[in-house]
C-alpha positions in Angstrom: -37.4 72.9 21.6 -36.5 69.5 22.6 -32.9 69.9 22.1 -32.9 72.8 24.3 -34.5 70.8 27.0 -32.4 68.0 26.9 -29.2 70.2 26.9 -30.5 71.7 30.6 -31.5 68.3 31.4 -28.1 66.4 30.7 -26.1 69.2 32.2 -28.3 69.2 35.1 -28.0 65.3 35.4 -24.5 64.9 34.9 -24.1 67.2 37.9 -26.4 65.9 40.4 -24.7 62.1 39.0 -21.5 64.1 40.3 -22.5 64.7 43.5 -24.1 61.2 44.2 -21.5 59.8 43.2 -19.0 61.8 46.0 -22.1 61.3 48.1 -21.9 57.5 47.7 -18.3 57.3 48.3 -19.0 59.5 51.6 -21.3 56.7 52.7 -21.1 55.7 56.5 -21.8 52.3 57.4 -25.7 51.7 58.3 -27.1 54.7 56.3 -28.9 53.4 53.5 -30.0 54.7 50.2 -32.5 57.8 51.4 -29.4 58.9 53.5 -27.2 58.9 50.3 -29.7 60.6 48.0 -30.3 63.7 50.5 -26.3 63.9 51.2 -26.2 64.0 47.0 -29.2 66.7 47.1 -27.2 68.9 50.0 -23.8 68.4 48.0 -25.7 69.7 44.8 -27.4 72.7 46.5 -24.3 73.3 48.0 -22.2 73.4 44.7 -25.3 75.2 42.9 -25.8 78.1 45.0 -28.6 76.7 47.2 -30.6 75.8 43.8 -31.9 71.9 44.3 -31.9 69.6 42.0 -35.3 68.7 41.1 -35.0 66.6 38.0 -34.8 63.2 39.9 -37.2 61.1 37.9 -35.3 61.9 34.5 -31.4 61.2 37.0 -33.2 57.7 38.1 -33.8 56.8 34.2 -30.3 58.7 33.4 -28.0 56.9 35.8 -28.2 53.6 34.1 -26.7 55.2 30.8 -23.3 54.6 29.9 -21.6 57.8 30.7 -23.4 58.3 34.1 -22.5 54.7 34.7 -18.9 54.7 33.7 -16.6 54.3 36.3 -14.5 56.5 38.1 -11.4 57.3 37.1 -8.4 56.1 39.0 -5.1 57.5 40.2 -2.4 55.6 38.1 0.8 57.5 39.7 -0.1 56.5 43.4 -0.3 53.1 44.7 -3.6 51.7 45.9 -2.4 49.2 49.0 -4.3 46.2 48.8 -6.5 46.8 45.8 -6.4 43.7 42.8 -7.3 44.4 39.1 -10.6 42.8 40.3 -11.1 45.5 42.5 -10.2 47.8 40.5 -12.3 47.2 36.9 -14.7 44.4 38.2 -15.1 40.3 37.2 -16.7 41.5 34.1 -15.7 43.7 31.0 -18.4 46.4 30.2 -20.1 45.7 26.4 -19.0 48.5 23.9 -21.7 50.9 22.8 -23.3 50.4 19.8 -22.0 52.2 17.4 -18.3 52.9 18.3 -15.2 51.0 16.4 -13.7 47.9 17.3 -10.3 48.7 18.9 -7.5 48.6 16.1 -5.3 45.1 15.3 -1.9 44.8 17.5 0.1 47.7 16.6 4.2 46.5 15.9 4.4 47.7 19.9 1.7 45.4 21.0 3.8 42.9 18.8 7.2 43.4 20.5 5.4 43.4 23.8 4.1 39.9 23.3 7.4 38.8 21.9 9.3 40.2 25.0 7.0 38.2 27.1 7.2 35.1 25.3 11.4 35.4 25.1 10.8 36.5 29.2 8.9 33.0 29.3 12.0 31.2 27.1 14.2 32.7 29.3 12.4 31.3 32.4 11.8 27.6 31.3 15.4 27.7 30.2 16.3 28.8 34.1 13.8 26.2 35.4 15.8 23.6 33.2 19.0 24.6 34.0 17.5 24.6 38.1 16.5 21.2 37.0 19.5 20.0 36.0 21.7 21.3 39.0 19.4 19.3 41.3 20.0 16.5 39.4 23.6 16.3 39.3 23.7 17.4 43.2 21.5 13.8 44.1 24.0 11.6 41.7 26.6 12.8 43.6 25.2 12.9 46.7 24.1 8.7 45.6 27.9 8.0 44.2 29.1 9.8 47.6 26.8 7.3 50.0 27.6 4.6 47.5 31.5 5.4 48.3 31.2 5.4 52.0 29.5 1.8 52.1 32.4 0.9 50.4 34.9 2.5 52.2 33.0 0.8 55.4 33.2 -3.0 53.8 37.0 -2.8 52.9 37.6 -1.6 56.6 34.9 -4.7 58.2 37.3 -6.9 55.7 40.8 -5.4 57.5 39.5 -6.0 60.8 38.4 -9.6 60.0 42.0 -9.8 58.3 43.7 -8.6 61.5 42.0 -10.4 63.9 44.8 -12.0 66.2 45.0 -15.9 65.4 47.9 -16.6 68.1 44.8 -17.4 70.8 42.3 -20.1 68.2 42.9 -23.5 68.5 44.8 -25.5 65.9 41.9 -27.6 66.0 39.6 -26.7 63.5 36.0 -28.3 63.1 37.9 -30.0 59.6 
């Protein structure tokens, strides 16, 4: 007899949790809670052939239950502008029923995933080396070309000290 009952009640919840659910995502800014329930309630009667749902006390304990609580799936094929993974699955992970298996060891795709993204990371420090090094040897020679120009600028003081005219100084040195 219980089983029976519970059948009708589940099926019944699972609906009505349908319904608030749509009704919730309907929700306009400043209605509160009340407002959401009797939009979930008109939604229901709507879908149900103008039957209500009366069976809120058992939804109330119900809607805390894994499977009422789980959340809705999303569209993987369209993009969702502005959403993160944070926004998406929440800051936490959801604890695993009791009772269900652990998920199974890396399978040998898991594996060459996380090799392809540790070669993907080889390749990148080896691009950031290489970066590295180009910015290196572009500042030595950018040092050896300043370096050349001060040269270049001391052997030319030295010619113009070298042909100053002499034919106007006085024989008469200080010696």
């Amino acid at each position: 007899m219980l089983t029976s009952k519970w059948h009708t009640l589940n099926d019944n919840c699972q609906k009505f949790n349908v319904a608030y659910k749509r009704a919730k995502r309907l929700r306009k800014s400043g209605e509160n809670d009340v407002d959401v329930m009797k939009r979930a309630q008109s939604i229901y009667r709507d879908e149900h052939k103008g039957v209500a749902f009366c069976q809120e006390d058992a939804w109330a304990i119900l809607k805390f239950h894994p499977k009422c609580d789980a959340p809705e799936q999303v569209d993987l094929t369209g993009d969702v502008l502005g959403a993160t993974k944070e926004d998406l699955f929440g800051h936490d992970a959801r604890p695993r029923p009791a009772g269900k298996p652990r998920p199974a060891k890396k399978t040998k795709f898991d594996a060459t995933v996380s090799t392809d993204e540790s070669s993907a990371s080889t390749q990148f420090g080896e691009l950031m080396e290489q970066e590295l090094r180009l910015k290196r040897e572009a500042a030595e020679k950018a040092f050896e070309a300043q370096a050349e120009k001060d040269r270049t600028l001391m052997r030319l003081e030295e010619l113009r000290f070298l042909a100053t005219n002499t034919k106007d100084l006085d024989d008469d040195g200080p010696c």
